[in-house]
Structure formats: structure tokens, C-alpha cells
N, C-alpha and C positions, 0 to 999 in steps of 0.2 A: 694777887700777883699778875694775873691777868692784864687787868685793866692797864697795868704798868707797862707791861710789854706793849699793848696795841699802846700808850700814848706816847713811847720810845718810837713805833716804829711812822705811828705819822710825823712826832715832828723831825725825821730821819727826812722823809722823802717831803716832808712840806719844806726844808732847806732845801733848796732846790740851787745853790754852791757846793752845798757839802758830798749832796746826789753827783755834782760833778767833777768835782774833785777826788772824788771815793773812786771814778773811773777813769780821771786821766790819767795813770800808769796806762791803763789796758789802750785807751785812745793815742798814745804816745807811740806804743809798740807796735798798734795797728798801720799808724801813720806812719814809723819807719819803715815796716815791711812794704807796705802799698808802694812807699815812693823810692826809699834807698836799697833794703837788705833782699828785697821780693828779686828783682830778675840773677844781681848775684849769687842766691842761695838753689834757685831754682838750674842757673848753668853748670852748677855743681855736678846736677843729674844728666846732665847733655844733652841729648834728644832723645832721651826714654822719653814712652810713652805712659801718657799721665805724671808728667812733671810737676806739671802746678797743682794737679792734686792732691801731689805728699806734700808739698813744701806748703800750698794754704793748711793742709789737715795738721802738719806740724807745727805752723804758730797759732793755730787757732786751738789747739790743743793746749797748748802753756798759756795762751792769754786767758783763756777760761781760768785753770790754777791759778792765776797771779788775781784774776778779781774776788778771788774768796778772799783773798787779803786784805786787799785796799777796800774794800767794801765794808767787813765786817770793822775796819779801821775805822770806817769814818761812819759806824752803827755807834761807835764805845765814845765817839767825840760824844753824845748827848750824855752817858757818864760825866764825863770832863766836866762838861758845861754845869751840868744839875752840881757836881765836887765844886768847881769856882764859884758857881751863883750861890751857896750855901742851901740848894734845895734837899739835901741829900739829909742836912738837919731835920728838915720837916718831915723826910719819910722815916729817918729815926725813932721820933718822938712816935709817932703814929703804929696803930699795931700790928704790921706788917714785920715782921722777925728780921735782923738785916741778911740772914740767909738767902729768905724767900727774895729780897732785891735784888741782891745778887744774882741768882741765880733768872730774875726777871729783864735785869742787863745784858745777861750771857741767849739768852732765849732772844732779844728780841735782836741782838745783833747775829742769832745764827738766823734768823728769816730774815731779815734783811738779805744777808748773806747771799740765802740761797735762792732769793724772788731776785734779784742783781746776777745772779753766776747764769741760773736761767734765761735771762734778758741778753746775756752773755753768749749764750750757747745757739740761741734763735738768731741772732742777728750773724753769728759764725759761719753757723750754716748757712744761710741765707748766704755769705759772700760767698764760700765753695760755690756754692750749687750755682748763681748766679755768674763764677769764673769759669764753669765747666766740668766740676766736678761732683758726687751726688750726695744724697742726703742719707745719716746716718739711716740702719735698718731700725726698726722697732725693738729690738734684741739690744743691740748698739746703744740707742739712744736710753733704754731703759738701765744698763750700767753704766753712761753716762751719768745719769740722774744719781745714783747713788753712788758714783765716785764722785761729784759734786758737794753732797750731803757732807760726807766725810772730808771733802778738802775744808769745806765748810766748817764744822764741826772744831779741824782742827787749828785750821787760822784763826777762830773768836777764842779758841785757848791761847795761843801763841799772842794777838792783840791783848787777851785779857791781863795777860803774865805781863809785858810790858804796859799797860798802863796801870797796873799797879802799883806803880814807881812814882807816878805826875800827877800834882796836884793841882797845875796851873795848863792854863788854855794853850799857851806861847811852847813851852816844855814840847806837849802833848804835837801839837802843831810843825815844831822843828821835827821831832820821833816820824810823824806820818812822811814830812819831805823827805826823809832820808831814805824809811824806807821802801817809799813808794819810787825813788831813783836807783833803788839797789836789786830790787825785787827781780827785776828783768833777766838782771846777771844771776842771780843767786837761784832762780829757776831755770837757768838754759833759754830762754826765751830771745835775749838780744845775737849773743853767740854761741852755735851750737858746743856742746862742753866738752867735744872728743877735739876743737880747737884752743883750747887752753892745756896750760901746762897742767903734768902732774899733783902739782903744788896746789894749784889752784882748784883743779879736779876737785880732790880731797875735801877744802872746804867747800864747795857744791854737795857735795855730799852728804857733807850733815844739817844741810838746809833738811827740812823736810818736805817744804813744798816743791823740791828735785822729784821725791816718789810720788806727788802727785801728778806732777806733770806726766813724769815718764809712765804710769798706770793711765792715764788720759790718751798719751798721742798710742799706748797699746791697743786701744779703743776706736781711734778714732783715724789712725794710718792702718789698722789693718789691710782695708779693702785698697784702697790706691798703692799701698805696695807690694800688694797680688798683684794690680795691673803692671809698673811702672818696673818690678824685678822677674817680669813671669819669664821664666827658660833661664835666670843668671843662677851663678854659684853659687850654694847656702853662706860662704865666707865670706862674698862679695856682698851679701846682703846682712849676715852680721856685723860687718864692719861698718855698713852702714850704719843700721840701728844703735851702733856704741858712738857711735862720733856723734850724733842727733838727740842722744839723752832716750832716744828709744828704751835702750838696755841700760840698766846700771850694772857696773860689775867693780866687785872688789879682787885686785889681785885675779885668779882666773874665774872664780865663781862669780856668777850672775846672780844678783836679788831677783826674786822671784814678785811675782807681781802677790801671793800671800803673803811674804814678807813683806813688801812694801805696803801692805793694807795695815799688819801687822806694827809697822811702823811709826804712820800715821797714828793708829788709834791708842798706841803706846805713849807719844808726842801728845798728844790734847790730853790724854791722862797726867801725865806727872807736870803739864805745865799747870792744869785748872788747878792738879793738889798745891804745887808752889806758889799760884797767884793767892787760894785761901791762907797758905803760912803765912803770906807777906802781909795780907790786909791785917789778918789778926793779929799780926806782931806791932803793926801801927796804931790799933784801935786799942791797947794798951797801955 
């Protein structure tokens, strides 16, 4: 099984398209904040101090979320391709169990994943700190790292559950457009989610990649909103945190960030179990 995984994840990064396109969501996002949504979102906070420090730690905190996505997406194209080109025959035949393959697909697109969210997280911080603002603490960064694993974790279940559906390149290909142009919204990342409707709210909600972002920007806005709210009113600063996807709350209860881990690891469980019903109902 091994061997499987390292030669999924070189010819991952030896496409050196698919490397790029696995990150233009996150380069998109980057690019709108940099040139359009960055000095609007930031006037938002007026002339507090440490402005730009929440508002880069807030999108660099959902861009990081959104590239478990799109990464571990464009780990499961080398699936696709080996399903189209009929190589998936040849590991059949051979005595490799199709468990262990599976599960050697699912492996090598959560390292992909998470060598990509890292690559992610270094270059984040590098724009903060290079704008003005500072670099995660060692405590920080190391819950960083394992809320990564698990956003990780749970987007190659959520890619796996849907590409177990396509059997074709083009299929698979239109799937990644879509939801690599949705992703943004559907984590809070393009517009903060306390400016949409109710309606809309709701379905953000049962996205699951919402609770990773909002466990990420908990992580990663802590300290510039010590600075940027120091002396204001706890309600002035909650209400912040609910309009920014900070807080999730249903009704008046707040998810807790256990819950939201709770979440997550609930989400990559019953999708992996529904991606194994779906394949074995085909292989029938």
C-alpha cells in the first residue's frame, strides 16, 4: 500500500497544473483581499488599533480551511485519471486487496493535503508579519497544525464521497470548477457570514468546512483581537466575532469549539462510511 501512496503523491506534485489549480481558489481569494475586499473589510474596524492584523489573521485563517479542500481535490484527480485510463484494472488483478487501495487513495491525498495547507499556513503568516502583524506563538501554531490535520482529514472524506460518483475526467473536472468557485462563500471567506441573510446563514452552516474555519480564525485572531478590542465592550466584541464567522451560534447557543471538532470528525466519519457503500454498491 505504501508504495501506492508515495507514487500518487509524486505524480500529484510532478503535475505541476493540477499543483496549480488545486491552489487557485486559495490564490483567487488571496488576490481579492490584497486588491478589492482588504482596505473595505479593514475600514469596517475604523481606526482601531491593529486593524489589519485581524482582518489579514481573518482571511488567512479561512484561506488556509478552503486549501484542505481544493488540494486534497486535485490529490483524488490521480484516482480519476488511473478510473479513466483503466489502471485501477491492473491494481485489481494484482494482490493488493481493493480495501488497502482505497484506503492508499485516501492516505495519499490526506498528505498531499496537509504538505499543501502547511505551504498554506507559511506563506499566511509570512504576509501578516511582513503587513505588520506577528507570527503565530509556538502553542498557537502547534493547534494550528492539528486543526489543519483534521480540516484535512475531513475534506479527503468529503472529496472522496463525491468522487465516488465520476467515472470520467470531464465529470470530475466540471465537480472541482464548481466547487472550487463556491468554496469561498460556503466558508465565509469571500463575505463575512453575519452579512448574509438568515437564509443563507443556515446553509453556511451545514457546510462543515464553516467550523473549521471558525476553530482556525479562533486560533489565529486571538491575539490581534486582544489588541484591536483592548478596553471595548464584551457585546461589542461579540458581535463582532458572530458577524466574521468567529462564533457560530444556532439560535442563542454558541457551538463550542469541542463541538465543532466534534463536528468535523463526525463529517469525515459518515462521509468515508457512505463513500465505501457507494463504491461497493457499483462493484456489484
Amino acid at each position: 500500500m505504501i508504495p501506492i501512496v508515495g507514487r500518487n503523491i509524486k505524480i500529484f506534485f510532478r503535475d505541476k497544473a493540477n499543483v496549480f489549480f488545486s491552489l487557485l481558489a486559495v490564490l483567487i481569494i488571496i488576490g481579492l483581499y490584497v486588491f478589492f475586499l482588504g482596505k473595505n473589510l479593514t475600514s469596517a474596524l475604523g481606526d482601531s488599533i491593529g486593524a489589519q492584523y485581524v482582518m489579514d489573521s481573518w482571511i488567512m485563517s479561512g484561506v488556509i480551511s478552503v486549501s484542505g479542500v481544493t488540494t486534497t481535490m486535485g490529490a483524488f484527480a490521480v484516482m480519476i485519471d488511473d478510473r479513466a485510463n483503466k489502471i485501477l484494472k491492473d491494481f485489481t488483478v494484482s494482490p493488493i486487496r481493493s480495501s488497502r487501495l482505497a484506503a492508499a487513495y485516501i492516505l495519499s491525498s490526506v498528505v498531499v493535503g496537509f504538505i499543501m495547507s502547511i505551504v498554506t499556513l507559511v506563506l499566511a503568516e509570512a504576509y501578516i508579519f511582513l503587513n505588520g502583524g506577528e507570527l503565530l506563538a509556538p502553542l498557537a501554531m502547534l493547534k494550528m497544525l492539528g486543526l489543519i490535520l483534521l480540516t484535512v482529514l475531513t475534506s479527503s472524506a468529503m472529496v472522496y464521497f463525491l468522487t465516488s460518483f465520476f467515472q470520467s475526467q470531464n465529470a470530475f473536472a466540471t465537480a472541482s470548477t464548481i466547487l472550487g468557485t463556491i468554496i469561498g462563500f460556503l466558508a465565509g471567506v469571500y463575505v463575512p457570514i453575519g452579512q448574509f441573510s438568515d437564509s443563507v446563514q443556515t446553509i453556511i452552516k451545514l457546510f462543515p468546512m464553516t467550523y473549521s474555519a471558525s476553530l482556525m480564525r479562533q486560533v489565529m485572531m486571538e491575539e490581534p483581537l486582544g489588541i484591536s478590542f483592548e478596553g471595548a465592550p464584551v457585546e461589542v466584541l461579540d458581535a463582532f466575532k458572530l458577524m466574521m464567522g468567529h462564533t457560530i451560534r444556532f439560535g442563542e447557543s454558541a457551538v463550542t469549539p469541542f463541538t465543532s471538532i466534534l463536528i468535523l470528525i463526525g463529517t469525515a466519519l459518515l462521509l468515508y462510511g457512505m463513500s465505501i457503500l457507494n463504491i461497493s454498491r457499483k462493484a456489484k
